[in-house]
One Martini backbone bead per residue (centre of mass of N, CA, C, O) as a GRO file, in nm:
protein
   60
    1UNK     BB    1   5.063   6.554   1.013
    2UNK     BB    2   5.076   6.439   0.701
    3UNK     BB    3   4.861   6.657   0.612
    4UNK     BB    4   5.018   6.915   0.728
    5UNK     BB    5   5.326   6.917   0.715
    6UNK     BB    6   5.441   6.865   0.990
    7UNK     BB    7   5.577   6.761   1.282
    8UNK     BB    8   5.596   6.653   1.605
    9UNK     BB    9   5.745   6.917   1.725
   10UNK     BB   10   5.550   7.121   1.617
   11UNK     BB   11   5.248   6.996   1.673
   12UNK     BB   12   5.350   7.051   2.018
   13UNK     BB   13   5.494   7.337   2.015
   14UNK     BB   14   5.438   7.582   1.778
   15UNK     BB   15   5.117   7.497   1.763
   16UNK     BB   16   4.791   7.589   1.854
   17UNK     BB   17   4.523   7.391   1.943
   18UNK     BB   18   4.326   7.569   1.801
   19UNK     BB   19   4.524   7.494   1.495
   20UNK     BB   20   4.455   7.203   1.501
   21UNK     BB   21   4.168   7.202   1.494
   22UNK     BB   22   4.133   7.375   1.219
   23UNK     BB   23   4.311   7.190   1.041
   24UNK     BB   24   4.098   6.936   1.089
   25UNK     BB   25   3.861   7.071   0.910
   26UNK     BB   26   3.971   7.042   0.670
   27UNK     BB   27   3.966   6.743   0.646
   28UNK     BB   28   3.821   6.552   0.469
   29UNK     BB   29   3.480   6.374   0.448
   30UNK     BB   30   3.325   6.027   0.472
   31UNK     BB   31   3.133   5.808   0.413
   32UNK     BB   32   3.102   5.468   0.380
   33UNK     BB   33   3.051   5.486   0.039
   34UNK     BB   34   3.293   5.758  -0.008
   35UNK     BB   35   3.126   6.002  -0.008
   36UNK     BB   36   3.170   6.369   0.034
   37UNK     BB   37   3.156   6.570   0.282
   38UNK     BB   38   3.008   6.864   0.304
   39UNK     BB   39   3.040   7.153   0.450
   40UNK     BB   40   2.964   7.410   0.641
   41UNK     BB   41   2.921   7.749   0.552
   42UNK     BB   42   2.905   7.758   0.907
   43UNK     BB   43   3.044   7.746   1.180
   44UNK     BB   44   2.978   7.575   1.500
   45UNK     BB   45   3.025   7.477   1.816
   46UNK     BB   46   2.837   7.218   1.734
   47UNK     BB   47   2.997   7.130   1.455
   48UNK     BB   48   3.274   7.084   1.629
   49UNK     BB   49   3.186   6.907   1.855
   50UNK     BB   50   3.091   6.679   1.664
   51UNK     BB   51   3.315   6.632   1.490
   52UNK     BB   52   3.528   6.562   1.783
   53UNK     BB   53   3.359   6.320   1.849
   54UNK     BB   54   3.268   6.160   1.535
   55UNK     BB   55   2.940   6.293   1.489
   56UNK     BB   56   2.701   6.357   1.349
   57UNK     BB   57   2.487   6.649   1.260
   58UNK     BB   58   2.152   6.669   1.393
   59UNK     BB   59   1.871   6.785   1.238
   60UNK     BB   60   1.582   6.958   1.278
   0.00000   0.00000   0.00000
């Protein structure tokens, strides 16, 4: 909530579940080296999944 600037009344009450969710996309992420993963050009339900899971994305 304080990365999005949000309260928790507002983040439980105002805003949409869906919109929770986007907004937690946006937050960058970094691998163990502390290097920043660069997100995918065009999401997919699959790389949305496996992001909500915590575990990365593995490519065929």
């Amino acid at each position: 909530m304080k990365y999005w600037g949000l309260t928790f009344s507002e983040a439980l009450w105002s805003v949409s579940y869906q919109n929770l969710i986007m907004l937690n996309m946006s937050v960058p992420q970094y691998d163990k080296d502390g290097n920043k993963i660069e997100p995918p050009a065009e999401l997919t339900s699959k790389d949305l999944a496996a992001r909500f899971k915590g575990r990365k994305k593995k490519d065929k």
